[in-house]
SELUM-121782 format. One record per residue (C-alpha): z, y negated, x negated; residue number from 1. Coordinates in Angstrom, 1 decimal. Layout:
- Z  Y  X  NUM $
...
//
This chain:
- 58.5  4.5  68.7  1 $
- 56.1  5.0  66.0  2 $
- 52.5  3.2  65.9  3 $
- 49.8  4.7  65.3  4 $
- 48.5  6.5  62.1  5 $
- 52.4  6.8  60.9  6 $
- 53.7  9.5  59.3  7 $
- 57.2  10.5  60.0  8 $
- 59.4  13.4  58.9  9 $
- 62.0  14.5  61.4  10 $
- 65.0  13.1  59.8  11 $
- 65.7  9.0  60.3  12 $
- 67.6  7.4  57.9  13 $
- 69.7  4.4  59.3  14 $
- 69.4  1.0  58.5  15 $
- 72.7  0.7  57.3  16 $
- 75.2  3.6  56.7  17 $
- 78.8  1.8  56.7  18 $
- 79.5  -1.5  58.0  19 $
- 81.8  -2.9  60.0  20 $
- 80.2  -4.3  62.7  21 $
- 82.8  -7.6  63.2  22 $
- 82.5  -8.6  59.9  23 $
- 80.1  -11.2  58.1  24 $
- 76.5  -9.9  57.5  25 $
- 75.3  -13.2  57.0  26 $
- 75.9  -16.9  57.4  27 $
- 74.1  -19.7  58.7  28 $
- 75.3  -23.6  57.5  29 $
- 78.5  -22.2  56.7  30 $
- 78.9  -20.1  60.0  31 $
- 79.3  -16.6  59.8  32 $
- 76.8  -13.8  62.1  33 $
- 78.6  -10.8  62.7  34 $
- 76.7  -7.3  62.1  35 $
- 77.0  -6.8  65.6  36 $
- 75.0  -10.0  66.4  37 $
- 73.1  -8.9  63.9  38 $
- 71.7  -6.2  66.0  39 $
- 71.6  -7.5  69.5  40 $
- 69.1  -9.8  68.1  41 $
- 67.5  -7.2  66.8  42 $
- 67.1  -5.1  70.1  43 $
- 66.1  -8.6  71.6  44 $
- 63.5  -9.5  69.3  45 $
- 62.1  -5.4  69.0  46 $
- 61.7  -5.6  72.9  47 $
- 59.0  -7.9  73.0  48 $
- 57.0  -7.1  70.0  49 $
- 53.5  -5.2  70.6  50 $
- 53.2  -1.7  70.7  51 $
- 50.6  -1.3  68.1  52 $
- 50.4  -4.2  65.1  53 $
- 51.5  -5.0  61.4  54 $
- 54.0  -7.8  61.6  55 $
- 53.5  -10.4  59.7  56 $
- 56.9  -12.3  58.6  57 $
- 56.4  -15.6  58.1  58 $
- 60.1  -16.6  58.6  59 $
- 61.7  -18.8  56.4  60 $
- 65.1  -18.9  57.5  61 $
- 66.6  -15.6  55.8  62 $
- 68.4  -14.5  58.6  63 $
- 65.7  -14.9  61.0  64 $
- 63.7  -13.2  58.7  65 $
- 66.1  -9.8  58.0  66 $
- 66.1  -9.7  61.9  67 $
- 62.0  -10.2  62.0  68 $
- 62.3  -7.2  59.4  69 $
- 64.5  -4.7  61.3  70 $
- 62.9  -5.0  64.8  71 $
- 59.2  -4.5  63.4  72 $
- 60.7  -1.6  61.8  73 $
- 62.8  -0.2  64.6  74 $
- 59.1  0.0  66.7  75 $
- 57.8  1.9  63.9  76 $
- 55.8  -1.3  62.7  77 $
- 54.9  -2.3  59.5  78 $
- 55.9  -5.6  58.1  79 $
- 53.5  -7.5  56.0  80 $
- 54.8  -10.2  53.9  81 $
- 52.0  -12.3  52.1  82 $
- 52.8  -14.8  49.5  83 $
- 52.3  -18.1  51.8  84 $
- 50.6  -19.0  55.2  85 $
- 47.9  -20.6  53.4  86 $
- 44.6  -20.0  56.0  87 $
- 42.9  -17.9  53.8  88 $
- 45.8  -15.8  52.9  89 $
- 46.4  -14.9  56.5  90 $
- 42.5  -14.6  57.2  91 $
- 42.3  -12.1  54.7  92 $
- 44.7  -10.1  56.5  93 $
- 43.1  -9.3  59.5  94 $
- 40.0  -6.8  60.4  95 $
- 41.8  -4.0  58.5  96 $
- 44.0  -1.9  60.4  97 $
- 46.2  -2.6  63.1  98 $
- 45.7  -6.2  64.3  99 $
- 48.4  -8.3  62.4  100 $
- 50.8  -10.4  64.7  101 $
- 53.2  -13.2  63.2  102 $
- 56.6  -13.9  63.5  103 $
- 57.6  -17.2  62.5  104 $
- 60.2  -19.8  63.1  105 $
- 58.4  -22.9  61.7  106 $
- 56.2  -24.5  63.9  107 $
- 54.2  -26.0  60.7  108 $
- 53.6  -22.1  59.5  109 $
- 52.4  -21.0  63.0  110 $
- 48.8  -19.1  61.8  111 $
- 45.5  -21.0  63.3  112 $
- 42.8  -19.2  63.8  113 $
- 43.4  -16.8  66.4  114 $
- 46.4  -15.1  65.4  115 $
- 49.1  -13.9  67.8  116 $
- 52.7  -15.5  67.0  117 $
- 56.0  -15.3  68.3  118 $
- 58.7  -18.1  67.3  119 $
- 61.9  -15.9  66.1  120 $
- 64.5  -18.8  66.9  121 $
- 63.6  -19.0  70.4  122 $
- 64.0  -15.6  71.0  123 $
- 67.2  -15.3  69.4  124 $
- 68.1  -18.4  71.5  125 $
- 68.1  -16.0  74.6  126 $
- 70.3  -13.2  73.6  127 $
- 74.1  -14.1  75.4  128 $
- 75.9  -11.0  74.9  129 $
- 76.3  -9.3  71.7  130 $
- 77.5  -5.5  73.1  131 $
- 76.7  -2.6  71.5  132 $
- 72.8  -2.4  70.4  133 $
- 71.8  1.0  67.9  134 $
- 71.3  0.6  64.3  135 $
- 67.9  1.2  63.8  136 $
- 66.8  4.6  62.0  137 $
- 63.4  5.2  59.9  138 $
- 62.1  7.9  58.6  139 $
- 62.6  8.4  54.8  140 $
- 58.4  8.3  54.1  141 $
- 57.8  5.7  56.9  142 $
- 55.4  3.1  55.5  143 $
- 57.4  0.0  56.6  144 $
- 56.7  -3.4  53.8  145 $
- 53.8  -4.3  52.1  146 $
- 54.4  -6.5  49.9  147 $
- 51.6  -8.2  47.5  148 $
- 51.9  -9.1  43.8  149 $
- 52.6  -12.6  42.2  150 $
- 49.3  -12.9  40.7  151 $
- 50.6  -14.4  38.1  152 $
- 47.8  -13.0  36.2  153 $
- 44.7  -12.7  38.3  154 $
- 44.3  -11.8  41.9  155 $
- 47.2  -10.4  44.4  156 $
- 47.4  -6.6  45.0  157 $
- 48.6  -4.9  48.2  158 $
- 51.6  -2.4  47.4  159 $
- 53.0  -0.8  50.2  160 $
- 56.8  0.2  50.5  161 $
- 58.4  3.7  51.9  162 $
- 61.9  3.7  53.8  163 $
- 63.6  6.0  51.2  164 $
- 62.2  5.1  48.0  165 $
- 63.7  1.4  49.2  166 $
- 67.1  3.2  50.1  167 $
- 67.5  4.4  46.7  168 $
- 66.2  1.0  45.2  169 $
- 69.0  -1.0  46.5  170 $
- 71.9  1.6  45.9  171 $
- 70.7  1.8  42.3  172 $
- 71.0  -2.2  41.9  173 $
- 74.1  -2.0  44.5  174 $
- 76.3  0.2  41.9  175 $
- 74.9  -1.8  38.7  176 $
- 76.0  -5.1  40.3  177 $
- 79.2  -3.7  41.5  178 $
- 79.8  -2.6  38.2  179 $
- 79.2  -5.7  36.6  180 $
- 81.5  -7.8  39.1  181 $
- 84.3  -5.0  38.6  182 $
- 83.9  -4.1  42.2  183 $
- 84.1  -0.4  43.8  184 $
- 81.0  -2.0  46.3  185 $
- 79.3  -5.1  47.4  186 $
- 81.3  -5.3  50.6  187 $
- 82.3  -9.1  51.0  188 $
- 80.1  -10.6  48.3  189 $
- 78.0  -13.4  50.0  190 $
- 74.4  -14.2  48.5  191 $
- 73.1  -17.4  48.2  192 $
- 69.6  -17.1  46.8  193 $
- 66.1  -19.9  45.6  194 $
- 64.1  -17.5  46.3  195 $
- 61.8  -16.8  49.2  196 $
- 62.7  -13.3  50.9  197 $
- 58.4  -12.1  51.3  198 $
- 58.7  -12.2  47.8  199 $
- 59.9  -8.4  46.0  200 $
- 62.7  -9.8  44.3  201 $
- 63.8  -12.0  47.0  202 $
- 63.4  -8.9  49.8  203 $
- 65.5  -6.6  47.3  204 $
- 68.1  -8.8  46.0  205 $
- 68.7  -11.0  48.8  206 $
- 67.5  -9.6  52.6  207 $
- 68.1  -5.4  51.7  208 $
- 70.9  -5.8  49.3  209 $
- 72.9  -7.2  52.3  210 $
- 71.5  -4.6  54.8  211 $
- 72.1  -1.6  52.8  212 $
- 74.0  -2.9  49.4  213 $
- 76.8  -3.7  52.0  214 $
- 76.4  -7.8  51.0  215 $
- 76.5  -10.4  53.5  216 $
- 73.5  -13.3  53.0  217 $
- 73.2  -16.8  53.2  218 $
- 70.3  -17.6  56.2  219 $
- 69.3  -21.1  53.8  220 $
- 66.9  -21.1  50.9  221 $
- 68.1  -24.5  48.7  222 $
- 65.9  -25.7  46.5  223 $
- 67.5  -29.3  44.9  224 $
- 70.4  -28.7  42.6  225 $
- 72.5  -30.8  45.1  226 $
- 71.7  -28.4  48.1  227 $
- 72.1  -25.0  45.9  228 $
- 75.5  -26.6  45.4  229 $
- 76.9  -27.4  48.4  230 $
- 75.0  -24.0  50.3  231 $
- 77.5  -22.3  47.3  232 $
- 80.4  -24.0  48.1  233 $
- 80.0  -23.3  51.6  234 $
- 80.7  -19.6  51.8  235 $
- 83.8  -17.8  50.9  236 $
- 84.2  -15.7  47.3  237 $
- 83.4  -13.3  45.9  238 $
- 79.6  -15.1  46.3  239 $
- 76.5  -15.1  44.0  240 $
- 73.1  -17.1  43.1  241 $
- 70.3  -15.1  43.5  242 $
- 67.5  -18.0  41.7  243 $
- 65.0  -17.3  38.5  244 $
- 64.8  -18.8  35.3  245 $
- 63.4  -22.2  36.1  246 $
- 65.7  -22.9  39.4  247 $
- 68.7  -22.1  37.1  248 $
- 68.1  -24.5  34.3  249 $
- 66.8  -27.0  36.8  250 $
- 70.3  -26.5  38.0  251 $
- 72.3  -26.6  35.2  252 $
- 70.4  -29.9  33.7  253 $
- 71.2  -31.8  36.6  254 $
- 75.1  -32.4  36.5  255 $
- 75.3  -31.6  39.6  256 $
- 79.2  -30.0  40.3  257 $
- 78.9  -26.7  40.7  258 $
- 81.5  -24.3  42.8  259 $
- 82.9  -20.9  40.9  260 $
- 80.2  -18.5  41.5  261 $
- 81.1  -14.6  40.5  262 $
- 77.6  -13.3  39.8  263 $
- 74.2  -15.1  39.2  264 $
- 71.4  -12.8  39.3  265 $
- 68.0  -14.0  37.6  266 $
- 64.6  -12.4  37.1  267 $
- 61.0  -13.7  37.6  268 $
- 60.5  -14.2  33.7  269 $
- 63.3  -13.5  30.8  270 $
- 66.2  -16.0  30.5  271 $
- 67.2  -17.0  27.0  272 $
- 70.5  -15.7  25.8  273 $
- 71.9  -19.7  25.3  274 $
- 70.6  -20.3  28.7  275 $
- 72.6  -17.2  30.0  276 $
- 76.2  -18.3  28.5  277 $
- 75.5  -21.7  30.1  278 $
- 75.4  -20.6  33.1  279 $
- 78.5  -18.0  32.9  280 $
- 80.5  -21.0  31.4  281 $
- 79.5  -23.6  34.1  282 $
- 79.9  -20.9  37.1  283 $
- 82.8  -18.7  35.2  284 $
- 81.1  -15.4  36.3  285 $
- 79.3  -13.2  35.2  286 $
- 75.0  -13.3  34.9  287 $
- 73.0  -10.3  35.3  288 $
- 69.1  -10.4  35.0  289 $
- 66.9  -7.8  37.0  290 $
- 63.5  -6.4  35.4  291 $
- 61.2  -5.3  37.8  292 $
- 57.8  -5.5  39.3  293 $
- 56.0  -5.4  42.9  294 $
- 54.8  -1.9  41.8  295 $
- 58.1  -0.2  41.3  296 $
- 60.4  -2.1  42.5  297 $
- 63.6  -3.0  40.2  298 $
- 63.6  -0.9  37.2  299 $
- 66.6  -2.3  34.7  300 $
- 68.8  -4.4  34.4  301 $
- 71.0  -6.8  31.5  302 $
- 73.9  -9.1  30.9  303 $
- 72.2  -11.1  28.9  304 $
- 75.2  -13.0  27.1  305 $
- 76.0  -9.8  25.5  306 $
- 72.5  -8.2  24.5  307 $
- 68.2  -8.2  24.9  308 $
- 68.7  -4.3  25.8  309 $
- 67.5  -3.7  29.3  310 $
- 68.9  -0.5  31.4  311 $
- 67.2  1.2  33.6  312 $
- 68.7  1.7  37.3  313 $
- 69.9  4.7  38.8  314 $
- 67.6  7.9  37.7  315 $
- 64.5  5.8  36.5  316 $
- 63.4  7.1  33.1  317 $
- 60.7  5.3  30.7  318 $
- 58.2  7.2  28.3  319 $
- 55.0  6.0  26.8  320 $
- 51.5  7.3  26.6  321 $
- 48.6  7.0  24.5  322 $
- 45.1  6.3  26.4  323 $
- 42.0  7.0  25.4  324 $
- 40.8  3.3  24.1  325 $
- 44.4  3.8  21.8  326 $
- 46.0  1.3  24.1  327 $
- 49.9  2.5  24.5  328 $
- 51.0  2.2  27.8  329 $
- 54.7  2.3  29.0  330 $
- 55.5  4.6  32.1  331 $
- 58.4  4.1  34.5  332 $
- 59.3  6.9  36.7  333 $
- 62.3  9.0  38.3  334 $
- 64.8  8.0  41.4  335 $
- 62.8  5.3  44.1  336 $
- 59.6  5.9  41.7  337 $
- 58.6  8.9  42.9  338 $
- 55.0  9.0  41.3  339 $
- 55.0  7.6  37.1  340 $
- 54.1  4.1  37.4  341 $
- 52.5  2.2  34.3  342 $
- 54.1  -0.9  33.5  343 $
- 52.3  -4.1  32.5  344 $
- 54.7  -4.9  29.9  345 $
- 54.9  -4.1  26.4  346 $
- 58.1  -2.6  25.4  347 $
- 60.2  -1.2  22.2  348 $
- 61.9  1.7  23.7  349 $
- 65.1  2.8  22.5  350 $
- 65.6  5.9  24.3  351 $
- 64.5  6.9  28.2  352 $
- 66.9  4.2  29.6  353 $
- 67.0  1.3  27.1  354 $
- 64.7  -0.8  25.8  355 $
- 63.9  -4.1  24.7  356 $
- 61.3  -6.5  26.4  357 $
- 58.2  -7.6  24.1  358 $
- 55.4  -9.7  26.7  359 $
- 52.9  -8.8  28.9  360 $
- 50.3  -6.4  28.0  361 $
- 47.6  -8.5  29.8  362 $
- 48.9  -11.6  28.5  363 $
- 48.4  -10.9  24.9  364 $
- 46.5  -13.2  23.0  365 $
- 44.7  -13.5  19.3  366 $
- 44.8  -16.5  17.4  367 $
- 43.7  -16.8  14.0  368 $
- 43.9  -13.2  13.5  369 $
- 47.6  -13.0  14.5  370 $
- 49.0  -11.6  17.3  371 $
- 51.5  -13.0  20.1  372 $
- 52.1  -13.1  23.9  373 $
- 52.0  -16.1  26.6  374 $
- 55.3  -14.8  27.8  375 $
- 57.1  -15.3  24.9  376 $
- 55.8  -18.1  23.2  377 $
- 56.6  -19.9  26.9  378 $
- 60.0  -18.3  26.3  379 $
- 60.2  -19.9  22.6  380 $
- 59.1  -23.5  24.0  381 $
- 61.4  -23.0  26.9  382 $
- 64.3  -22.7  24.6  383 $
- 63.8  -26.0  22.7  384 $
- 66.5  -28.8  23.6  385 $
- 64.7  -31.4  25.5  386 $
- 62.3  -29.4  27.6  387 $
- 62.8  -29.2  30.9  388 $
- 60.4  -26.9  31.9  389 $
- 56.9  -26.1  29.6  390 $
- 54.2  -23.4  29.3  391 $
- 51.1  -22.8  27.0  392 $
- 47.6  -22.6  27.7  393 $
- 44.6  -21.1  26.1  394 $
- 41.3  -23.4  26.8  395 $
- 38.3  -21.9  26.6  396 $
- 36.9  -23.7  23.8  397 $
- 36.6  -23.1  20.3  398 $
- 37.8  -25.9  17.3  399 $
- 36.9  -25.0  14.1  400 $
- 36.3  -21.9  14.9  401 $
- 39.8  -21.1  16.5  402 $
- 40.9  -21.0  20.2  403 $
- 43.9  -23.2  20.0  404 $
- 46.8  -22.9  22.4  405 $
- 48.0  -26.2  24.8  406 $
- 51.4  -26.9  25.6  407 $
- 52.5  -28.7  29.2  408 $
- 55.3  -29.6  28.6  409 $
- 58.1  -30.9  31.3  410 $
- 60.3  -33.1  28.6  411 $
- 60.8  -37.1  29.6  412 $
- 62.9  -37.6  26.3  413 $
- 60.8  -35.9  23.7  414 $
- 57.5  -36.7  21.9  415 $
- 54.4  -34.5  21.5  416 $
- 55.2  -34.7  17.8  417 $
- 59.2  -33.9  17.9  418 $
- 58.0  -30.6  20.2  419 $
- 55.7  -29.5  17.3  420 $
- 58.3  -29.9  15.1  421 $
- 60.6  -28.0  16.9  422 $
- 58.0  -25.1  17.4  423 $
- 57.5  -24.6  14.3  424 $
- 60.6  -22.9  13.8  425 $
- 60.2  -20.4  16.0  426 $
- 56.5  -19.6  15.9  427 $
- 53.7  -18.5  13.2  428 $
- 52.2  -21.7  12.7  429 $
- 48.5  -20.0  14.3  430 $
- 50.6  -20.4  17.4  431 $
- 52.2  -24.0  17.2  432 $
- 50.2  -25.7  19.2  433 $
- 47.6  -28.6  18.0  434 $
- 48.0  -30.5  21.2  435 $
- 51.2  -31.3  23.6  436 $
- 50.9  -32.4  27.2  437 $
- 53.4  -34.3  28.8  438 $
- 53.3  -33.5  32.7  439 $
- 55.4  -34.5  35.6  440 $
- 55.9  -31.0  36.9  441 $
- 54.3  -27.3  36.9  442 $
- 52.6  -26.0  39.7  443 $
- 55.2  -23.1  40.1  444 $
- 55.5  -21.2  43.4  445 $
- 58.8  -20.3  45.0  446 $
- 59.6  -17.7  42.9  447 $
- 58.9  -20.2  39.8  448 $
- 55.7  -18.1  38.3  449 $
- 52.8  -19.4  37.5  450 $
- 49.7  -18.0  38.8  451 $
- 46.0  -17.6  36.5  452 $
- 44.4  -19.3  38.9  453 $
- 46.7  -22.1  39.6  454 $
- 47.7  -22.8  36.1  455 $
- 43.6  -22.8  34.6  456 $
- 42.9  -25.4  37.8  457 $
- 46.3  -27.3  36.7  458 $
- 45.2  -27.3  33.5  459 $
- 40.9  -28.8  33.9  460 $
- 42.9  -31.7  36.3  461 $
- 45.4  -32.6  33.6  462 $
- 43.3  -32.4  30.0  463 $
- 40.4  -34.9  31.0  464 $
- 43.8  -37.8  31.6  465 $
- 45.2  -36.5  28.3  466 $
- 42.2  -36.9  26.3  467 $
- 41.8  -40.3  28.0  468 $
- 45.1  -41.5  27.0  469 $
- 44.5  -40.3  23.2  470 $
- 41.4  -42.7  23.2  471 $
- 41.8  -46.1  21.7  472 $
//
């Protein structure tokens, strides 16, 4: 069962605990795929999978992708789930290891190169009866995901996930959310999500919060206002929108009408609190935003209409430390973090549990002698009526001395001058910017971050044009 070089203990921990096998686990355009379809696909799939391999899911639909999942895992294989099926993301998974071997069901995200693949939907398309197939059962310190960061802020990093530390990642966030719907469990709640399932927050709040929260999930992944829409409206309630930041102001700008939903759940990058009551008085639920990072997993959580204080899930506990170069560093650690795990945040901590979010500790910057974050002066030009979607930049030059940040901004119906204006209060003035760039879009990914590497590139094409235009 197990492939090579994994370590199991003797006791297997089910996939799921308590279901009832008849009932929804997911839905596919408004269809619903009992749990006992669920795992005769499963056992179907599982058969013809190599004996020895790291599987790499490349499935976009979310159902063929939780059933990708569970039969890599019920041969003891581990599932790797890179950030796109870009050439030389998938290259640079192969020639350590077992040999990798993709599952896919897009034909346009089959790997060249070499790479062995499997199409997920045709498999499926074989499997006529739906008897009785096992749950599959892993063993608590089974190496099973690995999942890479965002690299929002330099280059992806491999983290690899453990069967129980996941178990008690979802029943943590399970009981919050119940709590916060006024629900004993999760059992009926369908999820609709925007975000992609290889990504952390997308595999924990969407894909595993149906398998072991007790959820059901949506199989789509709508992008266009219109689509989120209507992919609501067409599963039953209780249901909730699992989408970030951007998706959800996307949304909410576009007039679009929009179904009762009974929980949206953000994360990705903090949501403003005016942002937040908007979107409990257009859905008449209730919004809950997840903190959390690829390292360890979801660590707290907020209703953000009522509060900035974060609280930490389950038995996670925060402490800081002091290093050596007097940098303070913020330590998460307790429940499905079983060794302390530095964060790369910068918090105010209120006691073990609570605490409020300050920026990024890598994303700190110096201007003029003062002192301030990316994070939240994007979160401070965010906020401003009018913008649709912005960010700042810091250039590499020096004017007058200074490094002066850039602002791309997303905001058809403002000018560079009303922006400034409205920065100013909310910023130091070392931090209003001295130049404003009007842009059609920002190269976000799914998850709607922005990467270094794609936002410096973004930045060199679209500066050389705005200099141009400021000519006479």
């Amino acid at each position: 069962m197990n492939a090579p070089g994994d370590r199991f203990d003797s006791a297997l921990l089910p996939l799921w605990a308590q279901r009832e096998l008849d009932a929804p686990l997911a839905w596919r355009a408004g269809v619903p795929v009992s749990g006992r379809r669920f795992l005769a696909d499963v056992a179907t799939l599982a058969a013809g999978l190599p004996g020895a391999a790291r599987i790499v899911n490349l499935c976009t639909d979310r159902y063929h992708f939780a059933v990708a999942m569970a039969a890599a895992w019920s041969r003891g294989l581990m599932c790797l789930l890179p950030p796109n099926a870009l050439p030389e993301t998938l290259a640079a998974l192969d020639g350590t290891g077992l040999p990798p071997h993709a599952l896919v069901d897009d034909m346009a995200l089959a790997p060249a190169g070499g790479m062995p693949w499997q199409r997920v939907d045709e498999v499926l398309a074989t499997v006529k009866a739906h008897g009785e197939a096992p749950v599959p059962c892993m063993a608590p310190d089974g190496e099973l995901a690995c999942l890479l960061t965002s690299g929002s802020t330099g280059r992806p990093q491999p983290h690899v996930k453990r069967w129980g530390p996941l178990l008690r990642n979802i029943a943590a966030e399970a009981e919050r959310l119940s709590e916060a719907i006024g629900q004993p469990d999760l059992r009926g709640l369908t999820l609709v999500a925007s975000v992609p399932p290889q990504h952390s927050y997308g595999l924990e709040s969407t894909v595993l919060l149906a398998l072991i929260g007790g959820a059901a999930l949506d199989s789509g992944r709508p992008f266009y206002p219109a689509d989120m829409a209507d992919a609501l409206a067409r599963v039953p309630r209780p249901r909730a929108l699992v989408t970030t930041p951007f998706h959800l102001k996307t949304l909410l700008l576009s007039g679009v009408a929009l179904p009762p939903v009974d929980l949206v759940l953000s994360a990705t990058a903090p949501l403003s609190p005016q942002l937040a009551l908007q979107a409990e008085q257009a859905f008449g639920g209730v919004l809950v935003e997840i903190y959390g990072c690829t390292e360890a997993g979801q660590v707290a959580s907020r209703r953000t209409s009522q509060g900035q204080t974060w609280r930490t899930l389950g038995e996670l506990r925060l402490h800081s430390e002091r290093r050596a170069d007097g940098e303070e560093v913020f330590i998460v650690q307790g429940g499905h973090v079983t060794e302390p795990t530095p964060l790369a945040d910068v918090l105010q901590l209120e006691d073990a549990r609570h605490f409020q979010l300050l920026g990024r500790a890598n994303d700190l910057i110096h201007v003029a002698g003062k002192r301030s974050s990316l994070g939240f002066l994007n979160f401070q030009l965010n906020r401003l009526p009018g913008v649709e979607d912005g960010c700042f930049w810091m250039p590499d030059e020096v004017v007058e001395g200074v490094v002066r940040p850039i602002a791309f901004v997303v905001a058809p119906e403002l000018t560079a001058a009303q922006v400034i204006a409205g920065l100013r209060g909310l910023l130091e003035a070392a931090f209003v910017p001295r130049k404003v760039v009007h842009v059609t879009s920002l190269p976000r990914e799914a998850t709607g971050k922005l990467t270094a590497q794609s936002l410096r590139a973004f930045a060199q094409q679209h500066l050389p044009a705005a200099e141009a235009a400021r000519r006479p």
